[in-house]
N, C-alpha and C positions, 0 to 999 in steps of 0.2 A: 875331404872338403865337404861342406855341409850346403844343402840345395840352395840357401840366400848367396853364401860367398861364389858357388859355381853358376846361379844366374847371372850375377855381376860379373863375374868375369867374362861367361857369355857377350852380355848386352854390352861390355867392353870394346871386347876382342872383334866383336862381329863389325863393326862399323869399319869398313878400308877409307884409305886418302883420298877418296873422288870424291868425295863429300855426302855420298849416300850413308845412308843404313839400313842396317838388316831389321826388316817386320818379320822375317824366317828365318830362321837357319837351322837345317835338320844335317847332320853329319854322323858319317859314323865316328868312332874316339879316333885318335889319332895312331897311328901304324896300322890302322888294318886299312879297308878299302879305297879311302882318300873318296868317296861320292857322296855329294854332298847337293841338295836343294833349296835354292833362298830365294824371298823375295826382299829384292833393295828397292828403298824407298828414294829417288833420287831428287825430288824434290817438288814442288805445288805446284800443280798444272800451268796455275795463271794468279800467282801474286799478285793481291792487290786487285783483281777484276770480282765482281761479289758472284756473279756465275761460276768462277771456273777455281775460286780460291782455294776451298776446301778438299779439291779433287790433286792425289797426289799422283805423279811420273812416277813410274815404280817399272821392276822388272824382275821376271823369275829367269832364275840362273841353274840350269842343271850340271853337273860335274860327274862322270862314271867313264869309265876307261878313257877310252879313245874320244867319246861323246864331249864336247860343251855348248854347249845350249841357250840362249836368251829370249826372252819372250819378253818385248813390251807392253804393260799392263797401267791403263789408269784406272786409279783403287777410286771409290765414292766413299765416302764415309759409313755407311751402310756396311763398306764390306769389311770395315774396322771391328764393326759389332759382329758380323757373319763368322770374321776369324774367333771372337773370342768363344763364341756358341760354339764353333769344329773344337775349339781346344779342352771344352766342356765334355763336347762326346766323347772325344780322345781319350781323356782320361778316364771317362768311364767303363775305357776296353775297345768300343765300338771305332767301325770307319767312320769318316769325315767326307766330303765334300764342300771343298771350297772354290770359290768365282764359278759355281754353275748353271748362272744366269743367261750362257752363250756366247755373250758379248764382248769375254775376253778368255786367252787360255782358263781352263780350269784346275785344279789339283785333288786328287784324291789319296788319302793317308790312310793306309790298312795297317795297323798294327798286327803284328805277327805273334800266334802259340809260344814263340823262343823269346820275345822279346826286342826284336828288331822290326823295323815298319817298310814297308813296302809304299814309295812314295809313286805316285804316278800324274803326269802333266801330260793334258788334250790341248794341244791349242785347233781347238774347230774351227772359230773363226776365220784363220789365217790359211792355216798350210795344212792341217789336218792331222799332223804329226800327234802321234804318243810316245812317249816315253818312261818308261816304268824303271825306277832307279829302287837297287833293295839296301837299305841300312841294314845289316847285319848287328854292329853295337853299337847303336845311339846310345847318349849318355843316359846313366839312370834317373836323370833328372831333366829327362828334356822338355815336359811341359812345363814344368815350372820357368827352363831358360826360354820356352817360345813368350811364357805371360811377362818374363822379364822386356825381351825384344817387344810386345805390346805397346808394353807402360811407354818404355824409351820413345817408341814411335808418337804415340798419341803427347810423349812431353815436348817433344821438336817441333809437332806440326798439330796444334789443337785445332779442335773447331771452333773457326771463327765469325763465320757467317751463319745466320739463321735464317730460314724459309718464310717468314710473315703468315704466306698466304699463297695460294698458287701462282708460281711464278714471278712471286712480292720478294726480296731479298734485303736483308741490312746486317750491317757489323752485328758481333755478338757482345762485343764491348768494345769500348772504342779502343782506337789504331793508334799506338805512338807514330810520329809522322818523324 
């Protein structure tokens, strides 16, 4: 399968029936370890309020043995550009950190000598917990399916609202009503 047809199939498959979607999904391939970390996009903070529209309900999901895991997270728009800059590094070889502002768990992606990445979630704010999940075979094409899960994300929930001026907000275009 070729990297375009396996992002699509990703940014497919990744969206489940609660009506979120996946802005992550790192996994190893399927038969081997079943651990798997994502972040689901569940929906806009606050539709329709020009403060809080742009800001999405989201949540990291970790999956490894016995562990499953949720951490609720509101993403800013900012951390939309923040993920594409880790997925930049990523592929240059290098770790990543991403959301390590404080103010919500964070994640750090070590890509591994074999080729597998070592994913690790801090949620500091909350409970203090770490949890370090290892991929062993991610697919060979996983940053391309994370930029695939990107695009999808930013085509479901654009931004809508602009900043004027500090603390000034309005439509980015207007609002079918």
């Amino acid at each position: 399968m070729d990297s375009a047809a396996s992002a699509d199939s990703t940014a497919s498959t990744a969206s489940a029936g609660d009506g979120g979607i996946n802005l992550i999904h790192l996994t190893d391939r399927p038969g081997t370890s079943g651990h798997s970390v994502s972040v689901r996009v569940l929906g806009r903070s606050q539709p329709g309020v020009l403060t809080g529209h742009d800001l999405l309900d989201s949540e990291i999901v970790v999956v490894a043995e016995s562990v499953r895991a949720a951490y609720p997270v509101t993403l800013l728009p900012e951390d939309l550009e923040d993920w594409e800059q880790s997925l930049a590094t990523l592929e240059s070889g290098r770790f990543a950190v991403w959301l390590a502002s404080g103010r919500t768990p964070s994640m750090k992606i070590k890509p591994a000598e074999t080729g597998g990445l070592w994913v690790t979630v801090h949620d500091g704010p909350t409970s203090a917990v770490t949890i370090t999940v290892p991929l062993f075979a991610p697919s060979s094409t996983w940053t391309t399916d994370q930029r695939a899960l990107l695009t999808r994300a930013r085509e479901v929930y654009p931004r809508e609202v602009v900043e004027t001026s500090p603390g000034a907000y309005e439509w980015r275009r207007p609002r079918n009503s």
